[in-house]
N, C-alpha and C positions, 0 to 999 in steps of 0.2 A: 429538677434538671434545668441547665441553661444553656441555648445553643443561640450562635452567632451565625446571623446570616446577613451575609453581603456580597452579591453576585453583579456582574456586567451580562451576562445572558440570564434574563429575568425568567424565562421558560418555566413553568410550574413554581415557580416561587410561593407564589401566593395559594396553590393546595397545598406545598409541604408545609407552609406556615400554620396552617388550618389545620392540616393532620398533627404537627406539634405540640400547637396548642391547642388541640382536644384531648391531649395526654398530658396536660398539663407544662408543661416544658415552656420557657420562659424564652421569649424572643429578645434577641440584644440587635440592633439592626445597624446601620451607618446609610446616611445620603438618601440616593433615588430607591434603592431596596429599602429602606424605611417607610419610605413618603408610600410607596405601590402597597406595603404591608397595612399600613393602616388607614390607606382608600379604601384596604378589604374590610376595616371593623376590626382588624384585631392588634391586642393590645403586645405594643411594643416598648421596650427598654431603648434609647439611646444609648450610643455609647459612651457619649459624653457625662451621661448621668452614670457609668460606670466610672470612666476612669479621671471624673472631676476635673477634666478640661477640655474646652469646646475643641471642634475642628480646626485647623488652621491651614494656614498657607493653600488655601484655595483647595484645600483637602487632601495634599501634600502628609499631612501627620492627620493622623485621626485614630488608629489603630496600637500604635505603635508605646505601650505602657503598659509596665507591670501590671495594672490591674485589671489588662485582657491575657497577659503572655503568662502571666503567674498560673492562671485559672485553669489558662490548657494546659503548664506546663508538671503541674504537680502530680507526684505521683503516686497513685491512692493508696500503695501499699508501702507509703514511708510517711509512718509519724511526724518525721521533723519536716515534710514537706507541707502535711497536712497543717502543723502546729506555725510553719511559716505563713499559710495561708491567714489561720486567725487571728494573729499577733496584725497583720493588715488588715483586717476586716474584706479579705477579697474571698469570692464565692469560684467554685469550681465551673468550669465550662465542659460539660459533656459532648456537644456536637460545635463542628463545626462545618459549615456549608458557603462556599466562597469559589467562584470561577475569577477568573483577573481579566484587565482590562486588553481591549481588541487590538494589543499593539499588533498582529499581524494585520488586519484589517489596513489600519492604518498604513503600515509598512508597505504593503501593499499597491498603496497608492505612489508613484513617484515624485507625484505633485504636494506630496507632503511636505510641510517645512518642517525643517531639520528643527527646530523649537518644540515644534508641535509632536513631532514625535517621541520627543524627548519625554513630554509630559505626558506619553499613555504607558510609561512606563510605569506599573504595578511594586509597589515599593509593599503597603501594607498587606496584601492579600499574599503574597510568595510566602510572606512572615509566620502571618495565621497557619497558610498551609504545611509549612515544614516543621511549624512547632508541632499542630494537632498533629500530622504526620509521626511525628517521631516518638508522641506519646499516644500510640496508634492504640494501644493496648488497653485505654481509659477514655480515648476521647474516640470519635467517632468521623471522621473525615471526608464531606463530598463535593468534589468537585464536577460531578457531569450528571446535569439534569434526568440522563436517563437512568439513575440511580437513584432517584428518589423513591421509588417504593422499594427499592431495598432498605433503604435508611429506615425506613417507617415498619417495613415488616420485621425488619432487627427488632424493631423496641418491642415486640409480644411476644409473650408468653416469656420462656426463662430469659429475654433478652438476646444482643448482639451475638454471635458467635465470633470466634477468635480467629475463625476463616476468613469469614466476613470483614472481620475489623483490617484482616492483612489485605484483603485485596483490594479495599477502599485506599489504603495507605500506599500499595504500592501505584495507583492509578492517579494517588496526590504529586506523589515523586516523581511520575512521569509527564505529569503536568506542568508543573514547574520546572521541569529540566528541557520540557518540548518547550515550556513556554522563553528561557532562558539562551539557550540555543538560536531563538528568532534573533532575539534581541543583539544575539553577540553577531549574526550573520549578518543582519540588515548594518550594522554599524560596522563591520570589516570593510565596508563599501560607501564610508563615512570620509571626505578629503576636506584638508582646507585648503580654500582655493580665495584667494585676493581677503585675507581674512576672515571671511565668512567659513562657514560648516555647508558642503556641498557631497547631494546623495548623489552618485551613480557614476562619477568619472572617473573609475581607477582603471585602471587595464583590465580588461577582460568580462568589464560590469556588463551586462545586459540589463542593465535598470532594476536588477533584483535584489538577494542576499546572497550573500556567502555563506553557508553553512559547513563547518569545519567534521569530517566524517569521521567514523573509528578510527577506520587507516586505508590504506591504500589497496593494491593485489594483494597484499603482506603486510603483515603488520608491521615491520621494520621500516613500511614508507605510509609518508602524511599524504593526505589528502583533501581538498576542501569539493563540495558540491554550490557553485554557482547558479541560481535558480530564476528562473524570468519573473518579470514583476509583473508580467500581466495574468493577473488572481484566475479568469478561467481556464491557464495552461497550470497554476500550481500546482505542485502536487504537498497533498496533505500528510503529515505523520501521524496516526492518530496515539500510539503506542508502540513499546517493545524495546530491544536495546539499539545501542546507537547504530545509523546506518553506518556501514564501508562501502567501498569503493566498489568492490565486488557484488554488491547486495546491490547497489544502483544497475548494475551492469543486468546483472537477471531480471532485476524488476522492469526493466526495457526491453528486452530480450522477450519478457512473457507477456507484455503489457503490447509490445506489435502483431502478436500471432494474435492476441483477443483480439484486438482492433480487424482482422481478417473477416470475422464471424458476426453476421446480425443475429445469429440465432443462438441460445444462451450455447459459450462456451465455458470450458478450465482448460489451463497450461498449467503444468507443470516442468520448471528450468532447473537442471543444474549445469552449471557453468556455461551457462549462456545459450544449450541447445534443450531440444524437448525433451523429456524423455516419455514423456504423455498430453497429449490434445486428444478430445475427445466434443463432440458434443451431444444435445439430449434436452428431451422436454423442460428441463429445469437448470439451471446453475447446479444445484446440489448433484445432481445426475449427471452430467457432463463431469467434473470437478471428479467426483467417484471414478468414474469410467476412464479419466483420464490419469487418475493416481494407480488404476490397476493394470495400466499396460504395464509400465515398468515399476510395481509395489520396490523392487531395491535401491532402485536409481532414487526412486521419487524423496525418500527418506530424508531427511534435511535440505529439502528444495525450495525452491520459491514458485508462489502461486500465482495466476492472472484468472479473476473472474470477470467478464463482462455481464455481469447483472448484478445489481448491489444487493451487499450482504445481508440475508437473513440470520434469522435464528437458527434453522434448520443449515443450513449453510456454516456457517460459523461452528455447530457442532460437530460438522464433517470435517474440516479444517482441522479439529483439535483434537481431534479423534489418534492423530500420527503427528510426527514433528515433522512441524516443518519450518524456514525460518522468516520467512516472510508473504504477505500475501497484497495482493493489488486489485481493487476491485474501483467500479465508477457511485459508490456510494454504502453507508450501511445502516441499516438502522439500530435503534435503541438495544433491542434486545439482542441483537447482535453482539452490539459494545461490551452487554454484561456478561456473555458466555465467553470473550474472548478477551475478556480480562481476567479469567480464570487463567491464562496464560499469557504473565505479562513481561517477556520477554519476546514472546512474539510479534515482530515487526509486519504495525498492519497502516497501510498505505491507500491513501484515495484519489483517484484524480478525475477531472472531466473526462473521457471518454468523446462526449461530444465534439470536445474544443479537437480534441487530439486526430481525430475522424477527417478534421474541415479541411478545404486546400490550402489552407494559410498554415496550417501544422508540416503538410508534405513538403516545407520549401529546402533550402539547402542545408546539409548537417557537415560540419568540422569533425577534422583526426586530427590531433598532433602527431608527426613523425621526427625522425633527428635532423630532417631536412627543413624542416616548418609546420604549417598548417596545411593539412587537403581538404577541400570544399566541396563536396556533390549534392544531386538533387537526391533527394531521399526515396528508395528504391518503394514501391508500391506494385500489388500482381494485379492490376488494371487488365488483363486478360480475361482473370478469374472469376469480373467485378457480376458476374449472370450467370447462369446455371449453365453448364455445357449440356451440349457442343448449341453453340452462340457464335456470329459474326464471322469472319477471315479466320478465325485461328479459334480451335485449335483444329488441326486438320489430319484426318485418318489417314495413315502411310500404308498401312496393313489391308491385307485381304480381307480379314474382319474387323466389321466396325465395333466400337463398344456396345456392351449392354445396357440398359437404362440405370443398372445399379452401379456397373463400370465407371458408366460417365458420372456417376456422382460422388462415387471412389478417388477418383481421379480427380478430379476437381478440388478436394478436400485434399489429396498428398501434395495437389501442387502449391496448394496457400501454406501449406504448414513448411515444406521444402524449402521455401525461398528465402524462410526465417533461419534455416541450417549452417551450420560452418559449413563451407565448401573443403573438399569432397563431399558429395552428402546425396546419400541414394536413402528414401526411404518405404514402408510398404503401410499401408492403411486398408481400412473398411470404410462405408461410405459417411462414419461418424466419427472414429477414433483411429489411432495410429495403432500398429501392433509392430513395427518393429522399427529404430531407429540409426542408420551408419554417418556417422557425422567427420567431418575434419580427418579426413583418411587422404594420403599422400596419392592415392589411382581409385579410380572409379569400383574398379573391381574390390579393391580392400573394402570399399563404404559400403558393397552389396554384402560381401563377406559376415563382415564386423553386424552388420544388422541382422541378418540371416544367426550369428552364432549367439545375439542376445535376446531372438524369438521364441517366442514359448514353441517347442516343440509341433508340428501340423497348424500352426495358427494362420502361418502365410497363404496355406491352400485357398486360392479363388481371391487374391488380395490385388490393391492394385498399387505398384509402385512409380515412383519420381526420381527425376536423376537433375540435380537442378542445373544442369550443364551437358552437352552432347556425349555421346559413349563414343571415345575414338576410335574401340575397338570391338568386334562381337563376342567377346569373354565376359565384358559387364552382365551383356543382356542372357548370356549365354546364363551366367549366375542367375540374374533375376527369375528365369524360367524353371529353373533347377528349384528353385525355391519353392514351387508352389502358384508364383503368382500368376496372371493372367492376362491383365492391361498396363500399357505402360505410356507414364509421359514423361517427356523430353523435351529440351528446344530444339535439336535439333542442327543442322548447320554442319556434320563432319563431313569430310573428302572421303568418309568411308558410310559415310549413311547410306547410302543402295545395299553396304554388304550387311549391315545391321538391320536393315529393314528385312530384308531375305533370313536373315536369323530369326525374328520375330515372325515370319509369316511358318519356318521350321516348328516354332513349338507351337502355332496354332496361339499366338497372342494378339491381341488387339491392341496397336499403338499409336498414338498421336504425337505429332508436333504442335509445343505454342508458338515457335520463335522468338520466344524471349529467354536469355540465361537469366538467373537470380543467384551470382553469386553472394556469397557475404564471407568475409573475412576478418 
């Protein structure tokens, strides 16, 4: 057997080269993955003694000859492919193992020169991968280091499986098309300017890429995703099909409500509101808890975990479809259980960066009148366990219970993230019922109340993320089951609301802050 190895993330190179070659497998290496391979002692092929011409152009060509492309490309169960082979004296290539060069790294950096970027452009490596790729069925194809003991457990006993070979090949193609995609994005944001080749001064650059998305709300509209160039706000793609428009919208939409919670949470979004937050000793537990408030809604949703992905995690995740997921990191064997589904759009970002006061500063709308500019809404109220500080303050006869006030606390971080109308009821860890984007206060009680599990609201506490004009809302909320209520607060009719709330024997507070979102 002969496998090709030449990576720019050197990570385990040099066991898999060892586990290879203690099964006899033949290293063909290129460059700096050469030189590391046989600082290890083990014996490698250059490529140049394959394909009888040394490197050139500053390593520009090195790969790129039939007698590395024939090797991957032939196909074992065609004679004349086989018999093309021998008429050139070229040997077949069984594995190939190749990551490409850090062009976002690089991209990344503003101060790159447009030269220099140019040349981390991966010419030979996309080559290899689409060839071995496409003859996924013979060759064996890896590109993410944390797939290296699968490569190596493939080769025992009766060999590869056909599974196996598919989902290495589908994680080549998405490599290459994540990796393709940079390239086309950072250079959308390419001008010439007094001659020269100049990154970042087109209209609307923020020093980053443009990344061109599926489509838009619709598919019948374009859309591109402009992306900052400063690397701790990126966010990462790591797989899955291409994002829209709409997929960016939720993965922000669920990636705010995580940022709410130090303690491990899941969101689950569709169309930009919850339809389950929960949280719980672990990510996996939270994530569960949160997928089973609304098991109907949640069903092709989008996910936000604030604790990066496990294994354990990852298998919950894929457990039910869903069509995207956001977390602040993942590890290894994560990667390989959710490459079992590799359609699945799995997204990474700092978390931290996203937390700091330099993330809260002011966020743009386009509307047909121009650009609106505000500060980015935050429930700084919330930021400590109630009842804490000025606010939030007991209107009612009764004050909360210990469990109340931690009920409430948790409806009012998750509430502020709601389309306005938006009344919703919680426990003091997950939501159970949710009315969002309802035209009167009263509908959003309604509309929640009719998508609750039957008696679930009993003892629950609800949020209204805006004053109740009138006492029908609250009248609803109490009808419902539930027991404590927050509010901002602020009507010309709060004394008659307060007096309704003291009628059913509820506990309610004012924060004085609304959190609309529209």
């Amino acid at each position: 057997m002969r496998a090709i190895l030449s990576v720019s993330d050197k990570t385990g190179i040099v066991d898999v080269g060892r586990a290879l070659a203690a099964r006899n497998v033949e290293l063909v290496s290129t460059g700096g993955t050469a030189r590391i391979l046989e600082e290890a002692g083990l014996p490698v092929t250059g490529v140049s003694a394959v394909t009888g011409f040394p490197e050139m152009m500053d390593g520009r060509v090195k790969t790129l000859h039939p007698g590395i492309h024939a090797g991957i490309l032939a196909r074992r169960q065609r004679p004349d492919d086989l018999e093309a082979l021998r008429a050139h004296g070229i040997r077949p290539v069984d594995i190939v193992v190749v990551n490409l060069y850090p062009f976002a790294r690089a991209a990344a950096n503003p101060a790159t020169p447009f030269d220099d970027l140019v040349e981390e452009i991966d010419i030979g490596g996309p080559s290899l991968l689409r060839a071995a790729a496409k003859n996924f069925r013979d060759v064996l194809v890896v590109v993410d280091p944390a797939d290296y003991p699968r490569l190596i457990g493939g080769l025992e006993g009766s060999g590869p499986s056909l599974d196996l070979r598919l989902q290495l090949m589908q994680k080549a193609f998405a490599h290459t098309a994540e990796y393709d995609t940079t390239i086309a994005s950072t250079l959308a944001n390419v001008e010439v300017v007094a001659g020269s080749m100049t990154r970042g001064t087109g209209p609307g650059s923020s020093g980053g890429g443009r990344r061109t998305l599926r489509y838009g709300e619709n598919p019948h509209q374009k859309a591109h995703w402009i992306e900052p160039a400063v690397a701790a706000r990126a966010w990462r793609v790591h797989q899955g099909k291409e994002l829209s428009y709409t997929n960016l919208l939720d993965l922000d939409a669920a990636v705010r409500i995580a940022l709410e919670f130090s303690e491990p949470a899941g969101v689950v979004i569709k169309h930009t509101n919850p339809c389950g937050v929960a949280t719980g000793p672990t990510a996996v537990e939270a994530y569960v808890t949160a997928r089973q408030a609304d098991p109907l809604s949640a069903f092709g949703g989008i996910v936000a975990i604030n604790r990066p992905l496990d294994r354990e995690a990852a298998v919950a995740l894929t457990a039910t479809f869903i069509e995207a997921v956001i977390a602040p990191g993942l590890d290894e064997e994560a990667r390989g259980v959710l490459a079992g589904k590799p359609n699945l759009r799995v997204v990474t970002a700092d978390y931290a960066s996203l937390r700091s006061p330099a993330a809260a500063g002011e966020e743009t709308r386009s509307f047909l009148g121009g650009v609106l500019v505000q500060e980015r809404d935050t429930v700084r109220e919330a930021a400590e366990p109630w009842p804490a500080g000025e606010y939030p303050t007991v209107v009612t006869r009764r004050a909360p219970t210990s469990e109340e006030w931690a009920a409430l606390r948790f409806a009012w971080r998750v509430c502020a993230h709601v389309k306005s109308n938006a009344v919703i009821f919680t426990g003091p860890d997950r939501t159970l019922a949710v009315g969002a984007g309802q035209m009167s206060r009263v509908d959003a009680v309604n509309v929640a109340v009719a998508k609750a599990v039957p008696g679930s609201l009993r003892g629950s506490a609800a949020a209204s993320d805006a004053f109740f004009p009138f006492r029908d809302g609250l009248d609803a909320v109490a009808a419902s089951g539930a027991t404590a209520v927050v509010q901002p607060g602020g009507s010309v009719r709060d004394t008659e609301v307060v007096a309704a709330a003291d009628e059913h024997g509820l506990a309610m507070v004012f924060t004085g802050t609304r959190h609309f979102r529209h």
